[in-house]
ZATORMI-469012 format. One record per residue (C-alpha): x, y, z. Coordinates in Angstrom, 2 decimals. Layout:
N
SITE, X, Y, Z $
...
END
This chain:
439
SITE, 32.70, -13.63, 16.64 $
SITE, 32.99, -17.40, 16.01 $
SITE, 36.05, -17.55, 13.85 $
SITE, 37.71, -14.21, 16.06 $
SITE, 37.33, -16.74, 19.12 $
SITE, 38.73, -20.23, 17.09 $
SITE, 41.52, -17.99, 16.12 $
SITE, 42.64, -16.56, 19.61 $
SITE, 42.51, -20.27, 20.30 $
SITE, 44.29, -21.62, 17.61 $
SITE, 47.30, -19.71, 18.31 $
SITE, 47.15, -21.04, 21.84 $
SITE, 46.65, -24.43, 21.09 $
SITE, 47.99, -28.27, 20.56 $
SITE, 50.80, -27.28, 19.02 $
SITE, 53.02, -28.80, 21.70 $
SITE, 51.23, -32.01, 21.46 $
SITE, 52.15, -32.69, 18.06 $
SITE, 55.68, -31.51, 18.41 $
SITE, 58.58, -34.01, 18.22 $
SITE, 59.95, -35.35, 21.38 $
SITE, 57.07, -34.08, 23.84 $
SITE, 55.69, -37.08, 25.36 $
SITE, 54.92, -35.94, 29.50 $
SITE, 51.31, -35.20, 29.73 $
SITE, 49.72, -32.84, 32.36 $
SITE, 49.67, -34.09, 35.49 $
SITE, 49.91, -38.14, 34.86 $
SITE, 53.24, -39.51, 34.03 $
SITE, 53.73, -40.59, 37.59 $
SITE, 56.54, -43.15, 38.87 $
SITE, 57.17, -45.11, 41.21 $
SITE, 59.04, -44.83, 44.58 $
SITE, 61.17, -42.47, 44.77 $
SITE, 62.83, -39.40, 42.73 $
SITE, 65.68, -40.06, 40.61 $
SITE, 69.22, -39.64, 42.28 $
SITE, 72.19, -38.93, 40.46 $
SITE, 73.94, -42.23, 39.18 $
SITE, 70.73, -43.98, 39.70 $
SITE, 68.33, -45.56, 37.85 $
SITE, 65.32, -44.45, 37.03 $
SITE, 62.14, -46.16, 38.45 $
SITE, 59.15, -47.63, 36.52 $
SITE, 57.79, -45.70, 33.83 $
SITE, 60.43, -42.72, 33.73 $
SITE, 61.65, -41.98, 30.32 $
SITE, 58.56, -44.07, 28.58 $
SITE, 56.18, -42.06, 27.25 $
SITE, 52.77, -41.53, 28.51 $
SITE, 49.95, -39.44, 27.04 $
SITE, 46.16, -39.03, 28.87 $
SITE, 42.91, -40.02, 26.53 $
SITE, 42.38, -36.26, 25.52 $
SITE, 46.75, -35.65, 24.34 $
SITE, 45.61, -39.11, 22.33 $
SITE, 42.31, -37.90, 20.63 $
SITE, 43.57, -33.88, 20.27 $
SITE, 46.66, -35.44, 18.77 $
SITE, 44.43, -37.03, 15.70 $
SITE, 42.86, -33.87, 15.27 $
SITE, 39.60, -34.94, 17.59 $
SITE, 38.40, -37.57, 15.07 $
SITE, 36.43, -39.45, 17.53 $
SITE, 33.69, -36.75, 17.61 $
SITE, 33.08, -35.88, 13.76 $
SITE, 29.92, -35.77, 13.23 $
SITE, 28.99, -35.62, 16.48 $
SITE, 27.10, -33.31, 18.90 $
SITE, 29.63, -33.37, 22.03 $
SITE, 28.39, -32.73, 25.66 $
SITE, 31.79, -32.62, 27.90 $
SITE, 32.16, -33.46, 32.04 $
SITE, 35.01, -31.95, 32.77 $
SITE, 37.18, -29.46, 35.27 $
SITE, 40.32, -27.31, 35.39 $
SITE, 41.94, -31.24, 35.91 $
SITE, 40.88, -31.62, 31.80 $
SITE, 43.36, -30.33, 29.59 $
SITE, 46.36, -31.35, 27.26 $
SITE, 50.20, -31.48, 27.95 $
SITE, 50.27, -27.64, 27.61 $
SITE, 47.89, -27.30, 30.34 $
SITE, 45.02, -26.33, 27.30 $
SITE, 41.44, -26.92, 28.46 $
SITE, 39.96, -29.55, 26.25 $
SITE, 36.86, -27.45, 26.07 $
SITE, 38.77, -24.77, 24.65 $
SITE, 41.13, -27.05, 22.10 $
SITE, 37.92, -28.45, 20.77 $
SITE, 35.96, -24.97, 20.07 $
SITE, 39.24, -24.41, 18.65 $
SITE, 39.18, -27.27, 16.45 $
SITE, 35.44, -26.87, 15.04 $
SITE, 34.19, -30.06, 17.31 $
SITE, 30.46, -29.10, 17.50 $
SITE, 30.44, -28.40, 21.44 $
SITE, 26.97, -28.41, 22.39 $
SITE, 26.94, -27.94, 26.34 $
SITE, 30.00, -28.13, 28.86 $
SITE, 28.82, -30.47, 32.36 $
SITE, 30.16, -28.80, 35.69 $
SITE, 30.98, -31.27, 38.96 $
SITE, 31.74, -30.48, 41.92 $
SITE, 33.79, -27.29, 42.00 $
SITE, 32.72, -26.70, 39.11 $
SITE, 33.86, -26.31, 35.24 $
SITE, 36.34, -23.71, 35.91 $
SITE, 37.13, -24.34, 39.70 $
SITE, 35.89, -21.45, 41.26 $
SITE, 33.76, -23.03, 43.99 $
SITE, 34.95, -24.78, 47.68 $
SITE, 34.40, -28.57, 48.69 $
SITE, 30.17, -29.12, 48.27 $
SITE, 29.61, -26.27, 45.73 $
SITE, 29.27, -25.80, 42.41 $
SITE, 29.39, -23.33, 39.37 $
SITE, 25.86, -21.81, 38.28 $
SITE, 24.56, -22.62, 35.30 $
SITE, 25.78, -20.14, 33.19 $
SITE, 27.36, -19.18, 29.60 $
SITE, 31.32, -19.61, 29.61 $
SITE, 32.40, -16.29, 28.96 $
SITE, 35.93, -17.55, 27.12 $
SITE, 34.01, -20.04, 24.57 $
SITE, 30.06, -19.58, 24.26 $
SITE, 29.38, -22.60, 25.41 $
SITE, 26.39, -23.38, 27.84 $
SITE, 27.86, -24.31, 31.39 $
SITE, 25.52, -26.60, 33.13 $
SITE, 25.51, -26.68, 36.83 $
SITE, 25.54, -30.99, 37.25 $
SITE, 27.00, -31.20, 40.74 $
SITE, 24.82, -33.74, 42.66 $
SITE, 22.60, -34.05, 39.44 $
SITE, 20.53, -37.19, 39.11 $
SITE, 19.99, -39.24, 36.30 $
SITE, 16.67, -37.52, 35.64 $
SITE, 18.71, -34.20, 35.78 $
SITE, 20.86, -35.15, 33.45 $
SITE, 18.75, -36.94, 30.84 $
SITE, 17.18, -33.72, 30.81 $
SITE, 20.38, -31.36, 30.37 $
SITE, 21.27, -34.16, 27.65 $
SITE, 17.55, -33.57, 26.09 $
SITE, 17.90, -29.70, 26.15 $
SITE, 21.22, -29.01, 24.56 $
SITE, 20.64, -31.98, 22.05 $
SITE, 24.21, -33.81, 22.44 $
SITE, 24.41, -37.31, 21.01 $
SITE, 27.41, -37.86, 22.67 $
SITE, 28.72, -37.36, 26.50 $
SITE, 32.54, -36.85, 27.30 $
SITE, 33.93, -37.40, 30.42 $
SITE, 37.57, -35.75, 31.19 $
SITE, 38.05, -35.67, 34.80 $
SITE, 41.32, -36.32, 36.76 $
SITE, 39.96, -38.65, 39.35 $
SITE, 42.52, -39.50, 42.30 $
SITE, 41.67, -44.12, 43.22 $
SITE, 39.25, -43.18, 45.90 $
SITE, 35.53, -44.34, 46.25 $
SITE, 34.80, -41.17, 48.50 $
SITE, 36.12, -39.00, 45.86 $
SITE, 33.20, -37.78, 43.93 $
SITE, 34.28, -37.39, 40.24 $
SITE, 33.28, -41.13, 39.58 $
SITE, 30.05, -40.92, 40.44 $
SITE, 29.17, -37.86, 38.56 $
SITE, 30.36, -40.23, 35.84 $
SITE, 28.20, -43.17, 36.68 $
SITE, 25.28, -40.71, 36.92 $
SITE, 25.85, -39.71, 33.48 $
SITE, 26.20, -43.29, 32.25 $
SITE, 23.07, -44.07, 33.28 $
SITE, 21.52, -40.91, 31.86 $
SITE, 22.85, -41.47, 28.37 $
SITE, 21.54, -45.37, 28.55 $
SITE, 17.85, -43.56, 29.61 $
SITE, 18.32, -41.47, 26.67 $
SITE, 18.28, -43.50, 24.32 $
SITE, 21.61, -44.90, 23.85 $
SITE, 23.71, -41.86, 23.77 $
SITE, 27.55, -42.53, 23.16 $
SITE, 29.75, -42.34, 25.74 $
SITE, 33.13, -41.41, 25.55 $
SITE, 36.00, -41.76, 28.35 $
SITE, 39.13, -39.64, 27.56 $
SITE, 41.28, -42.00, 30.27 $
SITE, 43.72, -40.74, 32.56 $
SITE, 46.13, -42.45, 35.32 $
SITE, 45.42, -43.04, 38.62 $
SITE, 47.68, -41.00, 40.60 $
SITE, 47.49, -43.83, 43.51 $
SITE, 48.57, -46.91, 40.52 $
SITE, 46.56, -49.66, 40.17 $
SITE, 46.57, -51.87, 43.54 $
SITE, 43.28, -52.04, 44.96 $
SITE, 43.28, -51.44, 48.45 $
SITE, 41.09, -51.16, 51.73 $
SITE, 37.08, -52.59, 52.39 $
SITE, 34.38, -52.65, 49.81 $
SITE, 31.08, -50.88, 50.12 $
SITE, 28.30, -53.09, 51.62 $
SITE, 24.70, -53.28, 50.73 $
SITE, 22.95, -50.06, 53.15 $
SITE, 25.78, -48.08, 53.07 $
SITE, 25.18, -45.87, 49.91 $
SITE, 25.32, -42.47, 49.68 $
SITE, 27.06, -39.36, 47.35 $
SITE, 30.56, -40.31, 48.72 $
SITE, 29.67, -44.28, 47.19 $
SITE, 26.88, -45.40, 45.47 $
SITE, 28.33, -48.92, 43.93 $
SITE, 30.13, -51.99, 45.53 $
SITE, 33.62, -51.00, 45.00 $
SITE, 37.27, -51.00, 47.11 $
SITE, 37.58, -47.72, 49.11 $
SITE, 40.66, -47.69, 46.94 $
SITE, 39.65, -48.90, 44.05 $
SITE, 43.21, -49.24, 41.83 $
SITE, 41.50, -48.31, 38.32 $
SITE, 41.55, -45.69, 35.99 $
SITE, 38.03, -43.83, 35.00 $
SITE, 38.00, -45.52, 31.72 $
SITE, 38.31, -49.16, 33.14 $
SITE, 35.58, -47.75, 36.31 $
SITE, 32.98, -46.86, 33.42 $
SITE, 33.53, -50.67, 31.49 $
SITE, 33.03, -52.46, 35.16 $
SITE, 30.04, -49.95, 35.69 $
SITE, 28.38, -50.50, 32.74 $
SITE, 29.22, -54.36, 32.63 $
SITE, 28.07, -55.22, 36.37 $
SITE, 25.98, -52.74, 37.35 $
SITE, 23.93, -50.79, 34.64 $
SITE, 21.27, -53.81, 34.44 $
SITE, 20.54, -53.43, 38.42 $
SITE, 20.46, -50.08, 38.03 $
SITE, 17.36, -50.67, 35.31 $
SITE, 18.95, -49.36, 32.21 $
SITE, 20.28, -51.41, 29.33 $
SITE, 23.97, -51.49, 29.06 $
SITE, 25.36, -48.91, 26.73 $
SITE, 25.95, -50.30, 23.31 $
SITE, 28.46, -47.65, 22.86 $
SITE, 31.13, -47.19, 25.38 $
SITE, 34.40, -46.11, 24.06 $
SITE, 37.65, -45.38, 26.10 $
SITE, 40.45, -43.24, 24.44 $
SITE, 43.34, -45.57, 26.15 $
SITE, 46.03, -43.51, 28.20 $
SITE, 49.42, -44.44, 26.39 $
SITE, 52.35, -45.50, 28.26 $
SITE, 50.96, -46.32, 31.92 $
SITE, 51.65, -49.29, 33.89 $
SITE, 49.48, -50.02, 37.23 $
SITE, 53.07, -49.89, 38.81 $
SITE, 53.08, -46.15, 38.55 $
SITE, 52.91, -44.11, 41.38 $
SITE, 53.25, -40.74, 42.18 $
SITE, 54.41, -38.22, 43.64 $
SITE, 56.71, -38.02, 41.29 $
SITE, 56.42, -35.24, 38.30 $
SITE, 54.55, -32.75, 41.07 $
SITE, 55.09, -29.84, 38.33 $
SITE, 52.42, -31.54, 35.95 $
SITE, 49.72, -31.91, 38.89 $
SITE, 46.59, -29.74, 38.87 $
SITE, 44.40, -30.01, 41.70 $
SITE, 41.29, -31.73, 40.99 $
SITE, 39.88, -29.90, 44.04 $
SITE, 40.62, -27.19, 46.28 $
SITE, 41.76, -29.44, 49.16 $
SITE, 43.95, -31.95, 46.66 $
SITE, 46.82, -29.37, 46.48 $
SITE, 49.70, -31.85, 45.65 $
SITE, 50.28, -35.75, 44.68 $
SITE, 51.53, -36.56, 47.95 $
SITE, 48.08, -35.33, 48.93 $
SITE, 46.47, -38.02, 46.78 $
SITE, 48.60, -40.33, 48.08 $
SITE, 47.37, -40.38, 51.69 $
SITE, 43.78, -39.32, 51.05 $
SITE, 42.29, -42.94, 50.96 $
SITE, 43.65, -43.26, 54.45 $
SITE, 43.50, -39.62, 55.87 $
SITE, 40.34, -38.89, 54.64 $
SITE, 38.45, -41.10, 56.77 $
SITE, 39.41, -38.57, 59.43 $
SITE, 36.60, -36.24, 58.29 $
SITE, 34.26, -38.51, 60.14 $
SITE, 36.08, -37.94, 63.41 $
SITE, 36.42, -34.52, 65.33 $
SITE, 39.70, -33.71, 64.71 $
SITE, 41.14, -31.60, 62.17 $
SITE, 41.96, -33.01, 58.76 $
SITE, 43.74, -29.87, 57.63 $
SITE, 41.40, -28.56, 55.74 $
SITE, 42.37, -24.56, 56.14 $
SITE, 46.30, -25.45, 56.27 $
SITE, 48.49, -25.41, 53.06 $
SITE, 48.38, -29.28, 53.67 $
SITE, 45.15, -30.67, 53.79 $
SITE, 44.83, -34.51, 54.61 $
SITE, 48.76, -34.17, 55.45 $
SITE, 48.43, -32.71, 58.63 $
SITE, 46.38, -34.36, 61.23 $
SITE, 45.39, -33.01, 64.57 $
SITE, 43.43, -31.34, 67.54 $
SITE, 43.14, -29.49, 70.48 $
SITE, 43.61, -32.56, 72.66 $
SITE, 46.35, -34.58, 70.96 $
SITE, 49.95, -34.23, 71.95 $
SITE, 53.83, -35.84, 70.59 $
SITE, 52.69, -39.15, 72.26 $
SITE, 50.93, -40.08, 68.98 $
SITE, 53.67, -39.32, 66.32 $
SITE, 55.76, -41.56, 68.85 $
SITE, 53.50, -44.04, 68.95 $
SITE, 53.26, -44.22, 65.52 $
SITE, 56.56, -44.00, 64.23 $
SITE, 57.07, -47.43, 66.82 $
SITE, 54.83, -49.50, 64.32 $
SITE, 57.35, -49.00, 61.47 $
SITE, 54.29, -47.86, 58.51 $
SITE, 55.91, -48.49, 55.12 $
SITE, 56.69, -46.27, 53.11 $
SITE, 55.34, -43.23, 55.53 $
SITE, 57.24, -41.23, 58.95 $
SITE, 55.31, -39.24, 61.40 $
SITE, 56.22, -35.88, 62.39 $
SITE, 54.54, -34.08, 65.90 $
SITE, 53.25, -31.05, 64.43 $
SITE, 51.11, -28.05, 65.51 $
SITE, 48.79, -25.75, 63.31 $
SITE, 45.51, -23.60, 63.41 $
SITE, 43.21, -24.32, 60.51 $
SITE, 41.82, -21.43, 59.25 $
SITE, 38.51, -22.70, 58.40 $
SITE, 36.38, -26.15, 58.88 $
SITE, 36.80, -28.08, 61.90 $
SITE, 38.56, -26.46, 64.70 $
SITE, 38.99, -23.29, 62.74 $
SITE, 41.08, -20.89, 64.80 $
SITE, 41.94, -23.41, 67.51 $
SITE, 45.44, -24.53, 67.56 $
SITE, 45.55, -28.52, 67.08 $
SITE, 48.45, -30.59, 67.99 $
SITE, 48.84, -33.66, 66.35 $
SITE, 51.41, -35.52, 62.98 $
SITE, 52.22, -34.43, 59.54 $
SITE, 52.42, -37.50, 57.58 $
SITE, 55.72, -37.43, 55.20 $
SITE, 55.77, -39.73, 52.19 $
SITE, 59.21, -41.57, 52.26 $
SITE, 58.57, -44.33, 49.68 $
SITE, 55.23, -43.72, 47.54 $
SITE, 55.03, -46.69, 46.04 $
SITE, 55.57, -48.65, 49.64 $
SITE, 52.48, -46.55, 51.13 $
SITE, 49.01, -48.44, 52.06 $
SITE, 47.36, -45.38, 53.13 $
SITE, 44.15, -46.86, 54.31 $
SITE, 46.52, -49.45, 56.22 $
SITE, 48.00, -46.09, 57.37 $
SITE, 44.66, -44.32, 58.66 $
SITE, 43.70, -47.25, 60.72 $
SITE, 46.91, -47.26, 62.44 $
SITE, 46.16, -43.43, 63.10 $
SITE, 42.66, -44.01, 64.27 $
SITE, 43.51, -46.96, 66.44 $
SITE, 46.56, -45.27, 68.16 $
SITE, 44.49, -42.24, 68.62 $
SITE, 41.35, -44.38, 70.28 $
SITE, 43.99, -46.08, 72.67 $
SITE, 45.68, -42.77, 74.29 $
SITE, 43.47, -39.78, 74.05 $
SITE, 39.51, -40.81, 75.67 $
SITE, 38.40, -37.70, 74.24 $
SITE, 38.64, -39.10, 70.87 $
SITE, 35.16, -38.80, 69.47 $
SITE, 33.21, -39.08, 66.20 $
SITE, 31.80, -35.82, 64.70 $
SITE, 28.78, -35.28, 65.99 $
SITE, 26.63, -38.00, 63.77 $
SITE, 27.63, -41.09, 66.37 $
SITE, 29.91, -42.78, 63.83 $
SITE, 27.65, -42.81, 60.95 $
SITE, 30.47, -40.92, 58.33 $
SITE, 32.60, -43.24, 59.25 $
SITE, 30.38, -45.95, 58.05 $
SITE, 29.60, -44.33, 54.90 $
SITE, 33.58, -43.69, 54.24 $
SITE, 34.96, -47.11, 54.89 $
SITE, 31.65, -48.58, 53.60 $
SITE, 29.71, -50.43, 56.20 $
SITE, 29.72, -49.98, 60.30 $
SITE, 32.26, -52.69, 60.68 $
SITE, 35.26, -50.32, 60.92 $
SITE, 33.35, -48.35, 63.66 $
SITE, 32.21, -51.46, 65.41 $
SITE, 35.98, -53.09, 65.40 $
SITE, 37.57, -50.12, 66.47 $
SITE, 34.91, -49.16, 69.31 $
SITE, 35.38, -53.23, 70.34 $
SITE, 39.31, -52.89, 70.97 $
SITE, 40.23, -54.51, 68.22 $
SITE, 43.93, -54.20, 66.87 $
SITE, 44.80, -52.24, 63.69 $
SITE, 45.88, -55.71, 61.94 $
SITE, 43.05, -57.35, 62.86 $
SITE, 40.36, -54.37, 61.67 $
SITE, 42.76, -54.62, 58.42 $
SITE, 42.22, -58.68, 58.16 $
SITE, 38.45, -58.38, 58.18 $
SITE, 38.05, -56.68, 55.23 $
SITE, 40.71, -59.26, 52.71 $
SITE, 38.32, -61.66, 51.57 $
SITE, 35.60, -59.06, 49.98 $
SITE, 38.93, -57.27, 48.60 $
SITE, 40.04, -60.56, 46.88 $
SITE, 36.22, -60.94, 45.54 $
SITE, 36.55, -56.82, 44.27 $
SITE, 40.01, -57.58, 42.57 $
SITE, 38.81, -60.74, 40.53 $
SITE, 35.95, -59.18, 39.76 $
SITE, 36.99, -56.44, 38.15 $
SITE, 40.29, -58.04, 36.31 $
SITE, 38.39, -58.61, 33.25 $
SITE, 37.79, -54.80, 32.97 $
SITE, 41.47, -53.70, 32.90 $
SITE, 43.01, -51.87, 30.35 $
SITE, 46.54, -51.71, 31.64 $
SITE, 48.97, -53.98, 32.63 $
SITE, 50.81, -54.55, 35.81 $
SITE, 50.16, -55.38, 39.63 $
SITE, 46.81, -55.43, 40.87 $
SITE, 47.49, -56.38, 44.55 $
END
C-alpha cells in the first residue's frame, strides 16, 4: 500500500517547483500598493522571485529532515507553488512522517472558527492526525512522546495579527519540544500578508489569554520564522524552559517587509474560514476588534471583517468617516443580513470598507476611527455582553476601552500606545530576517 500511495503522489507532485522559470509561490508573493496598470511600473517586489520555506526545502529534495522523525503543524494554508500539501509532498518523498499536528480548523479545514479536526488517521496518507487546537504544552509534549518525532515542523500561513491564533499554537509547541528534551524545531517561513511594519498597542502584563499570550504589537510586522527566534530568544527562559538549542528557519526567498498585499489574490488560500481574501487580511488587525462590540463583523456575509454593521447604524457613519480622509481606505454605506453569528438574520446597516491603496492602510488606525465615530453618533453602541472585557483582551490592556469610554479622540487613543510600539520595534530588530521598513 505504501509505495501504491508514494506513487499516486509522485505523479502529483513538485514537479512545478523545480521547473524553469516558476518562481510565484502559493499565496505569498504579495506587492505593494496597487495593481499594475498598463504603461506602468510595477511596484515593489513584482517580477522578483519569491519562494515560501517549504517551495525552498521541497525544492532540495527535503534534505533538512533526513534522518529525521518529522512531526508537522500545519493546515490547508501549507503547501507548495502547485497548491501540493506539504504533508502529502513529503510521504511522497520518503520523509519519515511520524504524526501530522491539527490547529484550529483543523489539518484539512473542515471545521468553523473555535473547532477543530478529531484526532484521527488521514485517510489520503496514513498518517496520525492529532487534534492540537488549544493544546497545552503538557498536551503536546505528550503527542510529541507518543508518536516519537525528534523533530516538529511548523507550516502555517499566519496573517501579522496577535489575535490570530496560528502563532500561538506555534509558541505552544516551542515550548513543548524545549520540555522534551530539546527536540528540533523547524520553521518553513512564509510572508506576512500585512508586510513588515509593526503597528497598533502591545499586550500588557494581565491581559493574556488564547487570542495573546506574549508581549507583542497587535500587529506585529514579522514573519512566523522571525516570531519563533524573538520567542525563543526573549521569552522561553520566563516561560521556564531552556532556549532551544536547535531552531532552524527555512528563509522565504525574495520578500522584502515592503510587500503588501492584496495583490496576487489567485495564490491566496484562506487560512480560516472567515479570511476569505487578502484584502480581508488587510483590515483584520483593525476590524477585528469589532468582535468585542455588538455589532456585526460580517461573519455570515461573503465578506467577513469587510463589512461592518447593525441594526441601529445608518449612512451617517460612512459619511462621517469618509470626512476624516483614512489612507489608503473609502467607506461605503452598506446593508446586509448575516446569516449566522451576531445578528444572524437581522438586517444591519452600516460600511463596507474598500482597500484603495494597500500599502497606505493602518488598519488598526482604521478601527479606532470606526469605533470612535460609532461611540459619538449612535448611544446604543454597546460592548458584547462581557462589559468591555474582549476588547481588552484584543487591543491588549483596558486602556483602549477606558480612552474611548472617557471621550477621548481617535488620534489621541492612537498616541497613547507609540512609546511601547517604539520599545516592541527595537526590540525585536535583532530578530529579523528580511530587509526593509519596519515602521
Amino acid at each position: 500500500m505504501g509505495i501504491s500511495r508514494r506513487g499516486v503522489f509522485r505523479a502529483a507532485g513538485l514537479a512545478a517547483a523545480s521547473a524553469a522559470g516558476v518562481v510565484a509561490t502559493g499565496g505569498s508573493a504579495f506587492a505593494a500598493g496597487k495593481p499594475d496598470q498598463p504603461g506602468k511600473p510595477k511596484g515593489p517586489g513584482k517580477g522578483r522571485p519569491v519562494r515560501t520555506g517549504a517551495d525552498v526545502a521541497a525544492a532540495d529534495g527535503w534534505r533538512v529532515f533526513a534522518g529525521r522523525r518529522v512531526g508537522v503543524i500545519t493546515n490547508p494554508t501549507g503547501v507548495l507553488e502547485d497548491f501540493t500539501s506539504i504533508v502529502d509532498d513529503m510521504v511522497a518523498h520518503d520523509v519519515d512522517l511520524r504524526a501530522v499536528f491539527g490547529p484550529e480548523h483543523g489539518f484539512r479545514g473542515t471545521a468553523q472558527a473555535g473547532e477543530a479536526e478529531e484526532t484521527s488517521i488521514d485517510p489520503r496518507t496514513g498518517v496520525t492526525v492529532y487534534d492540537a487546537y488549544g493544546a497545552s504544552v503538557a498536551t503536546f509534549a505528550d503527542f510529541f512522546v507518543q508518536s516519537g518525532v525528534d523533530t516538529v515542523v511548523f507550516d502555517i500561513r499566519d496573517v501579522g495579527v496577535r489575535f490570530y491564533t496560528y502563532i500561538w499554537t506555534m509558541w505552544t509547541a516551542m515550548q513543548a519540544a524545549a520540555q522534551s528534551g530539546d527536540l528540533r524545531f523547524v520553521v518553513l517561513d512564509r510572508p506576512n500578508p500585512l508586510g513588515g511594519r509593526a503597528r497598533g498597542p502591545v499586550l500588557q502584563p494581565g491581559f493574556t489569554s488564547g487570542v495573546g499570550l506574549l508581549e507583542i504589537a497587535q500587529q506585529h510586522g514579522m514573519t512566523v520564522g522571525e516570531l519563533a527566534r524573538y520567542f525563543n530568544a526573549t521569552f522561553m527562559e520566563r516561560a521556564g524552559q531552556t532556549p532551544l538549542s536547535d531552531l532552524q528557519v527555512v528563509e522565504v526567498e525574495g520578500w522584502r517587509r515592503q510587500m503588501v498585499g492584496p495583490d496576487q489574490a489567485d495564490r491566496w488560500i484562506p487560512p480560516s474560514p472567515n479570511m476569505p481574501t487578502p484584502q480581508t487580511a488587510v483590515l483584520y488587525p483593525g476590524t477585528g476588534m469589532v468582535e468585542a462590540t455588538d455589532w456585526s463583523e460580517g461573519r455570515g456575509t461573503t465578506r467577513p471583517f469587510e463589512l461592518i454593521g447593525a441594526p441601529y447604524l445608518d449612512h451617517r457613519w460612512a459619511a462621517a468617516l469618509n470626512e476624516r480622509g483614512l489612507a489608503g481606505v473609502e467607506f461605503r454605506e452598506a446593508y446586509f443580513t448575516p446569516t449566522f453569528s451576531k445578528n444572524a438574520g437581522t438586517v444591519c446597516a452600516g460600511v463596507q470598507v474598500h482597500i484603495m491603496d494597500a500599502e497606505k492602510v493602518d488598519a488598526i488606525a482604521v478601527g479606532t476611527h470606526m469605533l470612535v465615530e460609532a461611540r459619538r453618533l449612535y448611544p446604543e453602541f454597546s460592548w458584547r455582553g462581557d462589559g468591555g472585557r474582549w476588547i481588552g483582551l484584543l487591543t491588549g490592556s483596558g486602556r483602549f476601552q477606558q480612552q474611548l469610554e472617557a471621550g477621548a479622540t481617535a488620534d489621541e487613543i492612537i498616541a497613547a500606545w507609540q512609546p511601547e510600539l517604539a520599545r516592541f520595534r527595537e526590540d525585536t530588530r535583532p530578530h529579523l530576517l528580511y530587509p526593509g521598513p519596519r515602521e
